[in-house]
GUMARZA-207077 format. One record per residue: residue in three letters; x, y, z of N, C-alpha, C in turn. Coordinates in steps of 0.1 Angstrom, whole numbers, padded with zeros to 4 digits, always signed. Layout:
# residues N
ALAXYZXYZXYZ;...
***
This chain:
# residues 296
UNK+3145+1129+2824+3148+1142+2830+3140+1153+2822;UNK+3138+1161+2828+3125+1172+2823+3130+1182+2820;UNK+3142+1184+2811+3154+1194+2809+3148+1204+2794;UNK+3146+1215+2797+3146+1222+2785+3150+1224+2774;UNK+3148+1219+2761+3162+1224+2755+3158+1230+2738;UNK+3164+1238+2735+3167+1244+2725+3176+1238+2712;UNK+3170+1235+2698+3181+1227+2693+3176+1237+2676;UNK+3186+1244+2673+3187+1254+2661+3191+1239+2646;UNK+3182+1238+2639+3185+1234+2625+3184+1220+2629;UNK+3172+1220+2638+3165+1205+2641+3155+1199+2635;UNK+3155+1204+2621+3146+1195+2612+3149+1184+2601;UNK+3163+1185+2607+3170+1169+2594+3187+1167+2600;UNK+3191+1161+2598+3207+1160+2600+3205+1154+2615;UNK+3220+1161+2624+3224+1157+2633+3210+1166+2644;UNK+3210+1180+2642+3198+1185+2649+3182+1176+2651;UNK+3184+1171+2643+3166+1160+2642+3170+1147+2649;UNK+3183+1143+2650+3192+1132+2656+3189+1136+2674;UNK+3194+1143+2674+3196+1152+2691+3180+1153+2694;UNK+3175+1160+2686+3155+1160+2694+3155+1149+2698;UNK+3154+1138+2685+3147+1122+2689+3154+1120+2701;UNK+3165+1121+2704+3176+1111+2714+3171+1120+2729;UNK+3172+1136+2729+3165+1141+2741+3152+1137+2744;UNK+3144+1138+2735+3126+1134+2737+3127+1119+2747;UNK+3132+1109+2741+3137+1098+2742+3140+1097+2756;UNK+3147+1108+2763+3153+1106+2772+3142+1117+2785;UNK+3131+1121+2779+3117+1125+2785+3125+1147+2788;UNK+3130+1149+2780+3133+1162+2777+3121+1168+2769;UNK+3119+1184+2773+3110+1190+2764+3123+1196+2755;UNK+3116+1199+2742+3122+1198+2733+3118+1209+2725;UNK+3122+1219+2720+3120+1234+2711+3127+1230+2701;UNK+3121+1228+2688+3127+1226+2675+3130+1238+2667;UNK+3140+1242+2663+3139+1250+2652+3149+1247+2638;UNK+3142+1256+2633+3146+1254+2619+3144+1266+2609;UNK+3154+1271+2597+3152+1283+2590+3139+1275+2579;UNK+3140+1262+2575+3126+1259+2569+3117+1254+2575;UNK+3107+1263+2578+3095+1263+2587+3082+1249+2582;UNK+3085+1243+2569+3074+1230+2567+3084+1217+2567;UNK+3098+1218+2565+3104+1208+2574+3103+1202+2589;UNK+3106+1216+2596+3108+1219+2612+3093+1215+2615;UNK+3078+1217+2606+3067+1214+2614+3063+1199+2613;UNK+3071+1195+2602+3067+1182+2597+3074+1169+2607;UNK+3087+1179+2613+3093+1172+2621+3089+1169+2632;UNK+3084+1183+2639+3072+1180+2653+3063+1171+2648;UNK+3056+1173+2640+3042+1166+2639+3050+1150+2639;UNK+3062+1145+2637+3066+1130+2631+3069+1128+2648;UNK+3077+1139+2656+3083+1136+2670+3064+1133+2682;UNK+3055+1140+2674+3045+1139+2682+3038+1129+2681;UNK+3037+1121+2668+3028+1111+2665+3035+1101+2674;UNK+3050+1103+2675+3057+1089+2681+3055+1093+2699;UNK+3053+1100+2702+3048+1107+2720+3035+1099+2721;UNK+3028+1104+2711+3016+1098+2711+3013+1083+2710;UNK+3021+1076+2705+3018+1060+2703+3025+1055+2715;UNK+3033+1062+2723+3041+1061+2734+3031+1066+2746;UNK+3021+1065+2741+3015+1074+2755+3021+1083+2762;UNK+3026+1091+2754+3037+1101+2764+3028+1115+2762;UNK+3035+1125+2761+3028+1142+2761+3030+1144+2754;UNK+3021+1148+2741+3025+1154+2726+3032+1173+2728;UNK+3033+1176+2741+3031+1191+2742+3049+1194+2746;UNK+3055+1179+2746+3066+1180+2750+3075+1185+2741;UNK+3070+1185+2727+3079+1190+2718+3071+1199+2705;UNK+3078+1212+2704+3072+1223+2696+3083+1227+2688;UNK+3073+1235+2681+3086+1241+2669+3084+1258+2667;UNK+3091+1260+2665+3096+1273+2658+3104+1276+2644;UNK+3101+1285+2636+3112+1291+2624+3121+1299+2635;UNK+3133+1299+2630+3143+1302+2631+3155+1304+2623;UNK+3156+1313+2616+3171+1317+2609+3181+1321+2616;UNK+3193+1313+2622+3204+1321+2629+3208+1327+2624;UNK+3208+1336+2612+3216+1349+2609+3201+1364+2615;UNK+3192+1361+2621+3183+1369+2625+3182+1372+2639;UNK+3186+1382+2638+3186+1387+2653+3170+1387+2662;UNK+3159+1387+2655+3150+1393+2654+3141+1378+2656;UNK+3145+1368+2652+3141+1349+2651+3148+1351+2667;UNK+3162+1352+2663+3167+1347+2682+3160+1354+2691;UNK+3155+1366+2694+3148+1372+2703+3133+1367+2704;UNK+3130+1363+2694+3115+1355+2696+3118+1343+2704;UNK+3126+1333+2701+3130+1322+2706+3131+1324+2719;UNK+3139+1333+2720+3140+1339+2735+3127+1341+2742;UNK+3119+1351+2737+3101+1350+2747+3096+1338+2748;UNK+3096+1330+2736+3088+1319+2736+3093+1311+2752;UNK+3105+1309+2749+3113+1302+2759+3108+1306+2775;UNK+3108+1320+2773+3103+1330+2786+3086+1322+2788;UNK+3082+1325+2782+3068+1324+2780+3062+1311+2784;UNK+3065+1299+2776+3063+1286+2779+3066+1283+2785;UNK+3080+1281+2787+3086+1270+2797+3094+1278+2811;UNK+3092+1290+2809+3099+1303+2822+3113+1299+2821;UNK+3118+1297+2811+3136+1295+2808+3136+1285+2800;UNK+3152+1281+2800+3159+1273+2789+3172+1269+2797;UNK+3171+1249+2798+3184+1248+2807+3190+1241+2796;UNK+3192+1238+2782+3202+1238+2772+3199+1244+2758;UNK+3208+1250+2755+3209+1258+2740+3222+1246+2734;UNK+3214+1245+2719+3218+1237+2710+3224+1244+2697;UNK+3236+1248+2698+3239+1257+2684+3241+1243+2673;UNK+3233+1240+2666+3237+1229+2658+3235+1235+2645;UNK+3228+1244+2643+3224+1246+2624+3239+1252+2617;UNK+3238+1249+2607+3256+1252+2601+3252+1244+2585;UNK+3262+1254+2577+3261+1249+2564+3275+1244+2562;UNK+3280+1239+2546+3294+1236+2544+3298+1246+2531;UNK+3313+1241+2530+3320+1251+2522+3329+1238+2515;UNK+3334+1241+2503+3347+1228+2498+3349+1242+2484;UNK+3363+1238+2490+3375+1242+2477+3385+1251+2481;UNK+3393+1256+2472+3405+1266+2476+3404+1274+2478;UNK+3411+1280+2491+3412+1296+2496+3414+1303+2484;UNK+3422+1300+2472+3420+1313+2462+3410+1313+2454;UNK+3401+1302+2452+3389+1303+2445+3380+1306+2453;UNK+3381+1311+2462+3366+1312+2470+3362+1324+2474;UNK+3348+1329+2467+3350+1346+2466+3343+1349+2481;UNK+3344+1362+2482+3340+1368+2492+3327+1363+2501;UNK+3319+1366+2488+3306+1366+2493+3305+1352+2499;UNK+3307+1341+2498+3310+1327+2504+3316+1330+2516;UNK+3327+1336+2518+3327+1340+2535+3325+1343+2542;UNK+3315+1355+2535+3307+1361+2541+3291+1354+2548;UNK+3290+1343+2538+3275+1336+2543+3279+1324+2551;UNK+3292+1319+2553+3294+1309+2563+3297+1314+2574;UNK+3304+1322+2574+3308+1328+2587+3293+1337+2596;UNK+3285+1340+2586+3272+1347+2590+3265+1331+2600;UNK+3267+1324+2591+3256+1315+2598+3264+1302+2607;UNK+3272+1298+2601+3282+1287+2611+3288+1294+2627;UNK+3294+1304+2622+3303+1315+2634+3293+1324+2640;UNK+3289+1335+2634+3278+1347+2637+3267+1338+2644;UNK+3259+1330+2637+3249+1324+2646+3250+1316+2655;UNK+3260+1309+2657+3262+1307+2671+3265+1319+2679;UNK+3273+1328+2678+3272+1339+2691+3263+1346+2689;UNK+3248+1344+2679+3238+1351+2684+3229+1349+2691;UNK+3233+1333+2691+3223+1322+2699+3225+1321+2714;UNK+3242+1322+2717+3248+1325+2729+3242+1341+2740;UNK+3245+1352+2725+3244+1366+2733+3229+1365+2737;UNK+3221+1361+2726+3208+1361+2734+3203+1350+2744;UNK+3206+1340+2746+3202+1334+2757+3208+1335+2774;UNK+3220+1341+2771+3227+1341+2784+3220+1349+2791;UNK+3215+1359+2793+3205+1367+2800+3198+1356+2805;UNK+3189+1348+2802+3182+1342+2807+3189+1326+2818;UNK+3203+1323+2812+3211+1317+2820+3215+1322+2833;UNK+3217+1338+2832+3221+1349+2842+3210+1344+2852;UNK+3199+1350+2845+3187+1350+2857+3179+1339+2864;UNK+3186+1328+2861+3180+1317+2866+3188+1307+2874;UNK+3201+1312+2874+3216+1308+2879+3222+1299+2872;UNK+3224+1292+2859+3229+1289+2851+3220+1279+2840;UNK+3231+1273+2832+3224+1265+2819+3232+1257+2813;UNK+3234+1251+2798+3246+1248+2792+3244+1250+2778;UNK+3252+1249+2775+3254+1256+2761+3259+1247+2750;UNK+3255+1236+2743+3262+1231+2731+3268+1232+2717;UNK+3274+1239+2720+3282+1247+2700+3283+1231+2694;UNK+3280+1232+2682+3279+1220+2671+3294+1228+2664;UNK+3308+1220+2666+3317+1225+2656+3324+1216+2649;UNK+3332+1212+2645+3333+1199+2638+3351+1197+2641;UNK+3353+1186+2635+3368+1181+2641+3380+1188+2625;UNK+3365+1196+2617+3379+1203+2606+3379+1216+2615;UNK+3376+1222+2623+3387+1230+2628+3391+1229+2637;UNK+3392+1213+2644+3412+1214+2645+3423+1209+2639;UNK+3416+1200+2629+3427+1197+2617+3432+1205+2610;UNK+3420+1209+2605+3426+1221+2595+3424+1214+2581;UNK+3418+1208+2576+3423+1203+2562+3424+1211+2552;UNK+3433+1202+2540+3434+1216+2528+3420+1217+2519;UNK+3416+1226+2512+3404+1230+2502+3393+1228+2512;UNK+3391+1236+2524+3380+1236+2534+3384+1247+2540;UNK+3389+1255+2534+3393+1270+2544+3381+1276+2546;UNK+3371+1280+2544+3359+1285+2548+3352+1280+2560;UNK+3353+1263+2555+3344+1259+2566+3355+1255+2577;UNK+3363+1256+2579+3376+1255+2588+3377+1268+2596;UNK+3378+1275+2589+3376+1289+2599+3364+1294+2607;UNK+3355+1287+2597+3338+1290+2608+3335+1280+2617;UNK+3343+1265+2615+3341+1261+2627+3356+1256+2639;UNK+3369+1262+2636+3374+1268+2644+3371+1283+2657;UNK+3363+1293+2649+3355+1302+2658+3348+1296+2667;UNK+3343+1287+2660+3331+1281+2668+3338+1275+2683;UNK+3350+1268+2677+3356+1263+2689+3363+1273+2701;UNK+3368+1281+2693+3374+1292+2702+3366+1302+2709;UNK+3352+1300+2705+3341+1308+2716+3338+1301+2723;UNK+3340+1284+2723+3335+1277+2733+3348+1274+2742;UNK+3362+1275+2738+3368+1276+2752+3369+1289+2756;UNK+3366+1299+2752+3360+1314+2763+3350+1309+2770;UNK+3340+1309+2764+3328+1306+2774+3332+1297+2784;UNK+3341+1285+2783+3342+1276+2791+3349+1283+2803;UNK+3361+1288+2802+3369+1300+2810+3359+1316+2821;UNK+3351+1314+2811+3345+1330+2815+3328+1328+2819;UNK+3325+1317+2820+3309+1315+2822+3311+1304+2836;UNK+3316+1296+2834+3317+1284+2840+3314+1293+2860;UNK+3322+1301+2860+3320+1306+2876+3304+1307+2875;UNK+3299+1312+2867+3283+1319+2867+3272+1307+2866;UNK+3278+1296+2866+3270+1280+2863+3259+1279+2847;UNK+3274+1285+2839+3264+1285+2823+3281+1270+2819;UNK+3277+1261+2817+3282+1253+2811+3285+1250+2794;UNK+3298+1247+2791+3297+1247+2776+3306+1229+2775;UNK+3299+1227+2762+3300+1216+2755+3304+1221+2739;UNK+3317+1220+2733+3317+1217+2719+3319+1209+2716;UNK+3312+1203+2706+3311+1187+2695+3322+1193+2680;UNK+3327+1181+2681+3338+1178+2667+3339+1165+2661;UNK+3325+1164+2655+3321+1154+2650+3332+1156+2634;UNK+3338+1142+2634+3342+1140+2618+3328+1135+2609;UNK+3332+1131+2596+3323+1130+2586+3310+1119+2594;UNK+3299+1123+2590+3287+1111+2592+3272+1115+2582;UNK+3267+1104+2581+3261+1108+2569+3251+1119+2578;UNK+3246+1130+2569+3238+1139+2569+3233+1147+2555;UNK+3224+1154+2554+3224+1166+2546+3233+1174+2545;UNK+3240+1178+2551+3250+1190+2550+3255+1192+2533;UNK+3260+1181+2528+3261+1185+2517+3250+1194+2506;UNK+3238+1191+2507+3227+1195+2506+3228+1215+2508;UNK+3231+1218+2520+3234+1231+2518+3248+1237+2520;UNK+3258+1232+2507+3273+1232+2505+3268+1246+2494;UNK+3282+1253+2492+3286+1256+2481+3300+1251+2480;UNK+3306+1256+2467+3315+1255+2460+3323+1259+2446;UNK+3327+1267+2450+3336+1273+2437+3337+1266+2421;UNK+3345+1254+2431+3346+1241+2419+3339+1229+2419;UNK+3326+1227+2409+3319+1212+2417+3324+1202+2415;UNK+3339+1200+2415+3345+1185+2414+3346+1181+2430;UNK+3348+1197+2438+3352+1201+2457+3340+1193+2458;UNK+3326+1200+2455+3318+1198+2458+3314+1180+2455;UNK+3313+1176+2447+3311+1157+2443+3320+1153+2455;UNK+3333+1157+2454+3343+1150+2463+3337+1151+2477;UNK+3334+1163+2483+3324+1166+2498+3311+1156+2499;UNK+3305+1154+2484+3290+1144+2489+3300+1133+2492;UNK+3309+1128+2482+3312+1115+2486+3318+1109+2499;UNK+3328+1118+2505+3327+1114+2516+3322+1115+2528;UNK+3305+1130+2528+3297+1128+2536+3289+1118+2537;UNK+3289+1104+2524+3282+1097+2522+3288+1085+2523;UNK+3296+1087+2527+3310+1073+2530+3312+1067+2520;UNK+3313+1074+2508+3321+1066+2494+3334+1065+2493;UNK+3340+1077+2502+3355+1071+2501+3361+1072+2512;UNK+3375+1068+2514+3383+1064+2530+3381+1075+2538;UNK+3377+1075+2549+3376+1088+2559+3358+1092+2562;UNK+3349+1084+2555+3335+1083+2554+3333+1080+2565;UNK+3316+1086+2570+3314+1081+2577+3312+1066+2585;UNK+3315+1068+2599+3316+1057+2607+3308+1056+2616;UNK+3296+1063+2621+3287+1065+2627+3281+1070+2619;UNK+3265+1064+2624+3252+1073+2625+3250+1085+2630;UNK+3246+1092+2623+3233+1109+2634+3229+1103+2645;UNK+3222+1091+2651+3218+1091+2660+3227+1085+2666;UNK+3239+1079+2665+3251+1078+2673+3257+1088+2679;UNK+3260+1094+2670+3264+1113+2673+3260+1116+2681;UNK+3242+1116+2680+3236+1124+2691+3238+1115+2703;UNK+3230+1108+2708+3238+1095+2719+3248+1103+2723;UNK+3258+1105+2718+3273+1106+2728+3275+1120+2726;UNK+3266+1132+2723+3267+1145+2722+3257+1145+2736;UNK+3246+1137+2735+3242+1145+2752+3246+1136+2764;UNK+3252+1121+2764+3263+1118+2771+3273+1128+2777;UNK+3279+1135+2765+3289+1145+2771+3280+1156+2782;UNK+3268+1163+2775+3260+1170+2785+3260+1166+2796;UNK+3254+1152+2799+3247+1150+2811+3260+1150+2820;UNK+3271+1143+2818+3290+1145+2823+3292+1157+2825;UNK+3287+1166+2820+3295+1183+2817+3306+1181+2810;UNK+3309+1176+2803+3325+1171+2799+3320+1190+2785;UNK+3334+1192+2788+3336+1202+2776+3336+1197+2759;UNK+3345+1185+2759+3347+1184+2748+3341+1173+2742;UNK+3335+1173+2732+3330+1159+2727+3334+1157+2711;UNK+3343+1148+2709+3349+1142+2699+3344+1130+2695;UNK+3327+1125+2687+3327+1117+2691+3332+1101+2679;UNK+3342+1105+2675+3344+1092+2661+3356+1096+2669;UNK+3363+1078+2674+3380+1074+2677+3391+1079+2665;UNK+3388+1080+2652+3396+1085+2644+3399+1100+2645;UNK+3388+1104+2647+3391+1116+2652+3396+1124+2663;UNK+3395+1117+2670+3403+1118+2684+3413+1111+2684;UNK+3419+1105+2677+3433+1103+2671+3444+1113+2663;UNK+3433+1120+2651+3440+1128+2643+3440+1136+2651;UNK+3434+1145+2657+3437+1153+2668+3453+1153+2678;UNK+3447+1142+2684+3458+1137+2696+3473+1136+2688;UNK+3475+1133+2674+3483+1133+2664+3492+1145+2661;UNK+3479+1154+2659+3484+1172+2656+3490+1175+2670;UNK+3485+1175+2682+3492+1176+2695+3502+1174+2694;UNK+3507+1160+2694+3519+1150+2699+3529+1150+2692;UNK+3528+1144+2682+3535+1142+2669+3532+1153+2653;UNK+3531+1169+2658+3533+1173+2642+3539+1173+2634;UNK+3551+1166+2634+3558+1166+2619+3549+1155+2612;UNK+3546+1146+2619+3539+1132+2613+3524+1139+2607;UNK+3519+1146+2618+3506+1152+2615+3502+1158+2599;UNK+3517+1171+2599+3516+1179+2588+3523+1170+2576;UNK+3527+1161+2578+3534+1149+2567+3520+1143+2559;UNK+3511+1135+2572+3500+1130+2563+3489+1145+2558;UNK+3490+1156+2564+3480+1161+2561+3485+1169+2544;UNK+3496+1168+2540+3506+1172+2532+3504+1158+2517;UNK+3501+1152+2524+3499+1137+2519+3485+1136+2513;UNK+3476+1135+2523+3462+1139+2516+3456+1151+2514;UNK+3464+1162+2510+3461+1170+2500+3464+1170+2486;UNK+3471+1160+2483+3476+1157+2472+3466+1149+2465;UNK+3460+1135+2473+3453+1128+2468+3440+1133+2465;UNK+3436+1143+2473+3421+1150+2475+3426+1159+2459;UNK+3435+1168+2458+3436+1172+2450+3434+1160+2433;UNK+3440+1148+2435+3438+1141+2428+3426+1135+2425;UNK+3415+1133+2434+3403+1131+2435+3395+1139+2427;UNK+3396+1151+2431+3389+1165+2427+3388+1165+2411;UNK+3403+1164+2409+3405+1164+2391+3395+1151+2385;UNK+3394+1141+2388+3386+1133+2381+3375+1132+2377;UNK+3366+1138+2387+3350+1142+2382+3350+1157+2374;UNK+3362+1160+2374+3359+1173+2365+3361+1172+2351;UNK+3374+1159+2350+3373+1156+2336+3365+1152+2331;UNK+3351+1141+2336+3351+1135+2339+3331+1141+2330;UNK+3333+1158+2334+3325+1159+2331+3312+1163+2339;UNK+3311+1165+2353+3302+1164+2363+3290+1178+2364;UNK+3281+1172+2370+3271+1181+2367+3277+1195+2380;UNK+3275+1207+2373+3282+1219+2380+3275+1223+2387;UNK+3261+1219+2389+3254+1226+2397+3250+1218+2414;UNK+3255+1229+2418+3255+1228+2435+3245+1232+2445;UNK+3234+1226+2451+3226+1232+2457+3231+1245+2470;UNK+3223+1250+2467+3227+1266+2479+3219+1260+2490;UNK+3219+1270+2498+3215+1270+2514+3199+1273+2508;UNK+3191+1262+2514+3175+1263+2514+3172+1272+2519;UNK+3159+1282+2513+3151+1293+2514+3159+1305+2513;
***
């Protein structure tokens, strides 16, 4: 299918997962990325494989893109105008992480998750929907994760930025859906990616504890691949299904918080204790304090 699509912080992780798997599926494909020799290096790797495929190297392009720029999303926007005369899916995928306690966690950390996990998705929404308007509709993918609907404890930042995320995508779903703009949010649990890569953290025992289980070192690690993820993230598209949950455990702990919360808030009461117990060990332990920031 010859579907347009837009995918923000598509030069590594689950965003480079979703290109390959749309390309794959004969979609043109707009890459972006806030690092502009990642994002190009990624075209050039998605083109060489077009090309050994006999397929169209022209199917897939790139752009810089910072979602906290209003000024990146408006270019995105002409480009879009320009090339391809619209956009029939927007990919809010780019997002950083956060680990540790609501009282250790200063301001300014709020302020940069929420800028780019929360804020950049509704800047990616405000400015494409005009063009969803005028073309009679589109769909919309928010990348949000299954911690905000758990909630876990020492992830209040990133809990709150991607609960917003969820709660703009059931408005949209409510308030677009007559206009034929479709929304999809993803609540992927842990799977390996970079994300740790652009974490902070107050305390870097949060942080060791966050690689380890973005890296499946300990219970609750990932169970899928990025390219699993993606697979059953544009499954849900091609469905229209709103919601995509796509790890069974997670669509358990969920269905859990529903049904049964005393049990819910018992285990989640339960592994906060252990997490907290985790945390303490690489700190005695000695660990290196230094945490990589958000690239560029």
């Amino acid at each position: 299918m010859d579907r347009r699509i837009l995918i923000t912080g598509a030069a590594s992780g689950l965003g480079r997962a979703l290109a390959g798997a749309a390309l794959a599926d004969g979609a043109r494909v707009l890459i972006t990325d806030v690092d502009p020799s990642g994002g190009e290096l990624t075209r050039l790797e998605f083109a060489e494989r077009l090309r050994e495929a006999a397929g169209n190297v022209e199917r897939v392009a790139f752009l810089p893109l910072d979602v906290r720029s209003e000024a990146d999303w408006i270019r995105a926007r002409d480009w879009c105008r320009q090339e391809w005369s619209g956009l029939d899916v927007l990919v809010n995928n780019a997002g950083v992480a956060h680990a540790g306690p609501i009282a250790d966690t200063p301001m300014s950390d709020w302020d940069w998750i929420l800028d780019i996990n929360l804020k950049g998705v509704i800047r990616g929404v405000h400015t494409f929907l005009p063009i969803f308007a005028a073309q009679g509709g589109g769909h919309v993918v928010n990348v949000a994760s299954l911690a905000g609907l758990v909630n876990a404890p020492n992830m209040g930042a990133y809990n709150v930025s991607k609960a917003g995320v969820i709660s703009l995508s059931e408005t949209m779903r409510h308030e677009l859906t007559r206009v034929g703009v479709r929304t999809t949010v993803v609540c992927p649990s842990f799977f390996a990616t970079n994300l740790a890569d652009v974490m902070r953290a107050p305390d870097p025992a949060f942080a060791v504890l966050a690689r380890h289980m973005i890296a499946g070192a300990l219970p609750g690690g990932p169970k899928l691949t990025a390219d699993q993820v993606a697979r059953k993230v544009l499954r849900a598209v091609a469905r229209e299904r709103f919601w995509s949950l796509p790890h069974i455990e997670g669509r358990a702990l969920w269905l859990l918080k529903r049904y049964l919360p005393p049990a819910f808030n018992l285990g989640m009461s339960m592994g906060a204790q252990v997490l907290d117990r985790l945390a303490a060990r690489p700190a005695k332990e000695g660990v290196d304090s230094r945490v990589e920031q958000e690239r560029g």
